[in-house]
C-alpha positions in Angstrom: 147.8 104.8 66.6 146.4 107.8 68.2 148.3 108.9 71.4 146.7 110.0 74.2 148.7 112.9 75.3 148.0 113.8 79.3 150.6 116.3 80.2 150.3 119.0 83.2 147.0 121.3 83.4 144.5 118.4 84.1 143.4 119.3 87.5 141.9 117.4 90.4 138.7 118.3 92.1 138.5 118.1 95.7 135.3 117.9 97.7 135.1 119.4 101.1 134.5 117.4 104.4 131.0 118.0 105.6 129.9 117.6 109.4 126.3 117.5 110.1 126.3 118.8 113.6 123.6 116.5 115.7 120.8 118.6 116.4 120.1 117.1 119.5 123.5 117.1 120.8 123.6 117.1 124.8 120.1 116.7 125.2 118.6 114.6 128.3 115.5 112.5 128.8 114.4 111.6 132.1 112.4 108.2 132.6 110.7 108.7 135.6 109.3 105.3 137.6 107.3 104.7 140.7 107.9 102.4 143.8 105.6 99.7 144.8 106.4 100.7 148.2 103.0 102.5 148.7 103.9 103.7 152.3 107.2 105.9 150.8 106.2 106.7 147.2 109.9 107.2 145.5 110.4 108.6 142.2 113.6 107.6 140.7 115.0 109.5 137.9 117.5 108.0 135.2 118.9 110.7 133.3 120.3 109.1 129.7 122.5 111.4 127.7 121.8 111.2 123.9 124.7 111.2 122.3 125.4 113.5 119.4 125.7 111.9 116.5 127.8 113.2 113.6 128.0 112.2 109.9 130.7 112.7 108.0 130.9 113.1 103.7 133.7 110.9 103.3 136.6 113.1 101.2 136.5 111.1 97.5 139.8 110.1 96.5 141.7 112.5 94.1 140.9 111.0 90.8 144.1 109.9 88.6 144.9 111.3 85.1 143.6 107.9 83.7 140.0 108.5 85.4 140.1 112.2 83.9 140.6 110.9 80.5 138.3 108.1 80.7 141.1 105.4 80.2 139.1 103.1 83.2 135.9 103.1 80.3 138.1 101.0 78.2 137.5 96.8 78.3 139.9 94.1 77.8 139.8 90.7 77.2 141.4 89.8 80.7 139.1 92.3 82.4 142.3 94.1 84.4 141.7 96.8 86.4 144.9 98.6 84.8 143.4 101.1 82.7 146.7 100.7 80.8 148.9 97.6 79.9 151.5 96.3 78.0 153.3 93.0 77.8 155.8 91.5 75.5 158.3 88.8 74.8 161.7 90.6 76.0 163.0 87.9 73.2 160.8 87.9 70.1 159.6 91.5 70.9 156.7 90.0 70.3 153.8 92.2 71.8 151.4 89.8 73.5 149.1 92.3 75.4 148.1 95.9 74.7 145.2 98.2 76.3 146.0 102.1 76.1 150.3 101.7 75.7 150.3 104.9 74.3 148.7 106.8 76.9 151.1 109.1 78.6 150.4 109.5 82.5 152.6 110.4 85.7 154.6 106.9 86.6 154.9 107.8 90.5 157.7 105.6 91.8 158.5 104.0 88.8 160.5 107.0 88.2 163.2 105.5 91.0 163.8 102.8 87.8 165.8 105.5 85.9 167.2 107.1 89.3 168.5 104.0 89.6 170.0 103.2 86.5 172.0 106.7 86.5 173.6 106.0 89.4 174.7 102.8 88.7 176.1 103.2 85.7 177.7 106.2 86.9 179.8 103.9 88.7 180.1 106.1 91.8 181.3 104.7 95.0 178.6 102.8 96.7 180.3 102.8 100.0 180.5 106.7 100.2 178.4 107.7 102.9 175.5 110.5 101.9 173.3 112.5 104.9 169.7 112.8 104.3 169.4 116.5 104.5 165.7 118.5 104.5 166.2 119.3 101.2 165.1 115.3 100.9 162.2 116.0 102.6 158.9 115.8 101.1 157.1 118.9 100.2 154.8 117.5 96.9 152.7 115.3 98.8 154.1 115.4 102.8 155.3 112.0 102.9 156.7 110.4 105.7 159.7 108.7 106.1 162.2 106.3 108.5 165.2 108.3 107.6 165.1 111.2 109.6 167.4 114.2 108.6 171.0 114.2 109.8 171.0 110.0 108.9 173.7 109.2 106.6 173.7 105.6 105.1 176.0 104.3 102.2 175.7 105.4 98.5 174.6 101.5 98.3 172.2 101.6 101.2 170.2 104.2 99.8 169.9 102.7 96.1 168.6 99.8 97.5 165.8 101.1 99.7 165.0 103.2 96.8 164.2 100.5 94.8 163.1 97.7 96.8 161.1 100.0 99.8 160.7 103.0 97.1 161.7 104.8 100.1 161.3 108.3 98.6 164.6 110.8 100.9 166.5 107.9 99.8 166.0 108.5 96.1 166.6 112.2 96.6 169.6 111.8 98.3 170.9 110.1 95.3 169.7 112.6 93.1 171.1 115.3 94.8 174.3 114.3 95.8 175.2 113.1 92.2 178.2 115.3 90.8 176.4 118.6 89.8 173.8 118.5 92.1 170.1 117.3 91.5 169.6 119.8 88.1 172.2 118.1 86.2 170.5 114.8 87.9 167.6 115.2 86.3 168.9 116.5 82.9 170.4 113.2 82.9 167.4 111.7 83.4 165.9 113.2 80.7 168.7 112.8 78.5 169.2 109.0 79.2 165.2 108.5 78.0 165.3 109.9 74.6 168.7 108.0 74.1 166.9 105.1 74.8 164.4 105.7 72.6 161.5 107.0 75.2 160.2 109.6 73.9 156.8 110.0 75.3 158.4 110.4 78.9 159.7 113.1 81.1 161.3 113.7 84.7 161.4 116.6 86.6 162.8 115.5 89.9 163.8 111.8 90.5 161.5 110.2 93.0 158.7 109.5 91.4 156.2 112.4 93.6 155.4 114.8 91.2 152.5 114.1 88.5 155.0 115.8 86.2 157.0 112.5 86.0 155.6 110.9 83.0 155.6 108.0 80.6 153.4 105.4 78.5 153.8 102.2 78.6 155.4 101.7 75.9 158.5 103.9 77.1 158.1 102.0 80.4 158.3 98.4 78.6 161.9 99.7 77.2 163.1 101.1 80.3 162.2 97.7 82.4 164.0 95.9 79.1 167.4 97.5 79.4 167.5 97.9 83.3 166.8 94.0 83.5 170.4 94.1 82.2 171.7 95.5 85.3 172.7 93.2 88.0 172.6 95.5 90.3 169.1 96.4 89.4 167.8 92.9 89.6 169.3 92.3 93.2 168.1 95.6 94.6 164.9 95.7 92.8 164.1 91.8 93.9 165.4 91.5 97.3 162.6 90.7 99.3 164.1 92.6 102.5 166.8 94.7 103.9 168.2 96.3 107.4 169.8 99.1 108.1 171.7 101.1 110.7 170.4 104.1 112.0 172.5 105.4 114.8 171.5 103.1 117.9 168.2 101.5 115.6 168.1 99.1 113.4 165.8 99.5 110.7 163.8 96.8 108.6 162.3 97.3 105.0 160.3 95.0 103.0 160.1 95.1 99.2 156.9 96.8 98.2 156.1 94.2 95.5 154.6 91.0 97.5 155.4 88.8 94.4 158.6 88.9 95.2 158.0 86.3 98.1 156.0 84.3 95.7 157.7 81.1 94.7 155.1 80.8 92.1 156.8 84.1 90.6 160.4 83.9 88.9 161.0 87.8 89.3 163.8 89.5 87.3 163.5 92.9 87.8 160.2 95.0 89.5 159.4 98.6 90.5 155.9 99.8 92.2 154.5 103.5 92.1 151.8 105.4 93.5 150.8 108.6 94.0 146.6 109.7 93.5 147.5 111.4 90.3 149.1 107.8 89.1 146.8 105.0 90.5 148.3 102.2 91.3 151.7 101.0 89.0 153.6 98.0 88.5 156.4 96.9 85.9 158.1 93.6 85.9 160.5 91.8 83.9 159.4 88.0 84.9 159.9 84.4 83.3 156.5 83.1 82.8 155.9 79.6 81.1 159.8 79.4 79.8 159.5 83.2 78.1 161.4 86.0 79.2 157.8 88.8 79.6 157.9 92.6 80.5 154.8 93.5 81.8 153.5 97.0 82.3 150.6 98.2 84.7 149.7 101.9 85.2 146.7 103.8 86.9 145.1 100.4 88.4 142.4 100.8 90.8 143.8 99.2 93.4 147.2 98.4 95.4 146.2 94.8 94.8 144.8 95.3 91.6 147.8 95.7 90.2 149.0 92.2 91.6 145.8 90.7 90.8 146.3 92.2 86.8 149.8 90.4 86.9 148.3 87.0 88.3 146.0 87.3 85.0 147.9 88.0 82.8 150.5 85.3 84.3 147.6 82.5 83.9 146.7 83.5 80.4 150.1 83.4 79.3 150.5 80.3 81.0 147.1 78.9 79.1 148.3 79.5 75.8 149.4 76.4 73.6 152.7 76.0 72.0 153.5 77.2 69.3 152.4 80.4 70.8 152.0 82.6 67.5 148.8 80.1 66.4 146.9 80.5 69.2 147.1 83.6 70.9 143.3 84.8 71.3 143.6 87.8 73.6 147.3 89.2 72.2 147.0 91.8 69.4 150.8 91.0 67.9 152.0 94.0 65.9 153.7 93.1 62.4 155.8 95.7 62.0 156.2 97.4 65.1 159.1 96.1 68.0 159.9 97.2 70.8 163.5 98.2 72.1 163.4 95.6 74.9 167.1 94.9 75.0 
């Protein structure tokens, strides 16, 4: 199939914030009414202040890579607001559901998926404590952040707000303090994708806020396949909250996936991204109707879109009749191609 190739030098056009200045800003009216006291003839003035009134152009949203190449033109079957998706049988390899999987876009915070695979299998002591330092501060898009420069927290501690809370200084922190410092980091990062087999994706720094950190979803669908092995990954990934001590605070973080808290959902492994450039992004490695599915969502329109594209595709999986290779109506099952989904 054709790929769709969106690398760096599509660029985002920004309208300016108009004020329409109220032309009648401070004026005053006077309503002037006479007593019916005819002996002392009063004239009372009310002076009413007319407001100025001010309209603002609201600022349009920067549009994603996905809008730019006209990726949200394309229909499906399940009418997702994804302009891309992939899902298939971590088992069979069988590919169930396909729109755009070739597509290669910037992945946001799903980039923290590979962060987070480095370090664990780099087996580094998870009880070492690292100190967020400004060079984990956000300078790509001025992000704000809980963990405040000077905090140190545990090697662990920050893996796991990484991936559950996609807290971005923790992700850095990780990155940088890995043996070599955040260059050889991110070589890894790079290296570790085309050993797996992704070769459509590429990292430049490892929390997920540059465009330049991209993938399709077809590299995505093999990453979520092999982390799912990790145990450590699956308990980070799915917990659906964690505290931390910060000096005298305590601090609480909630997983950024809301499935995670629904029962209905039997949740593996997850990872959410966004960033403008991105949309909205989801991956998931979830048991759905007694099969073991990756599913992968990029450049949705929405932050619940993306949950709303899962809950489709959850029911339509769920709908289909056993044995599922006879009646799969939406699922465009690829003969010869399979997908590394360890």
């Amino acid at each position: 199939m054709k790929r769709i190739l969106l690398r760096a030098g599509i660029f985002a056009v920004f309208s300016t914030l108009v004020v329409m200045p109220a032309q009648a800003a401070g004026t005053q009216r006077v309503a002037a009414s006479a007593s019916h006291d005819s002996k002392r003839p009063v004239v009372k003035a009310k002076v009413v202040k007319k407001q100025a009134v001010v309209r603002a152009v609201a600022v349009p949203k920067v549009p994603s890579y996905g809008q730019l190449a006209g990726l949200h033109g394309a229909h499906d079957a399940l009418a997702l607001k994804s302009s891309v998706a992939f899902v298939v049988d971590q088992d069979t390899h069988e590919v169930l559901f396909r729109k755009n999987e070739f597509a290669v876009l910037p992945i946001a915070s799903i980039t923290k998926l590979m962060t987070g695979l480095l370090i664990s299998e780099a087996k580094l002591p998870m009880d070492e404590m690292i100190t967020i330092s400004q060079d984990d501060v956000d300078t790509e898009k001025g992000s704000s952040s809980r963990l405040r420069v000077g905090t140190e927290l545990s090697r662990g501690e920050l893996l796991h707000l990484a991936l559950m809370a996609s807290e971005n200084r923790a992700a850095n922190a990780l990155g940088r303090s890995y043996p070599g410092g955040l260059p050889v980091f991110v070589g890894l990062m790079n290296a570790r994708a085309k050993a797996l087999g992704m070769m459509d994706t590429s990292y430049v720094e490892p929390t997920g806020l540059s465009s330049k950190n991209q993938s399709s979803a077809l590299d995505l669908a093999t990453l979520v396949g092999f982390a799912s092995g990790d145990a450590l990954l699956r308990e980070f990934s799915t917990s659906t909250g964690h505290q931390v001590a910060v000096g005298h605070r305590t601090l609480q973080y909630n997983n950024t996936n809301r499935l995670v808290k629904n029962p209905a959902w039997d949740i593996g492994l997850q990872k959410t991204g966004y960033i403008s450039e991105a949309g909205q992004c989801l991956v998931m490695q979830a048991k759905v109707a007694g099969r073991k599915l990756i599913m992968v969502f990029l450049d949705s329109a929405g932050k619940l879109s993306r949950i709303a594209d899962a809950e489709r595709v959850k029911r339509w999986v769920e709908s289909i009749p056993t044995p599922a290779s006879k009646t799969v109506p939406v699922a465009r099952a690829v003969d010869d191609q399979r997908v590394a989904v360890n």
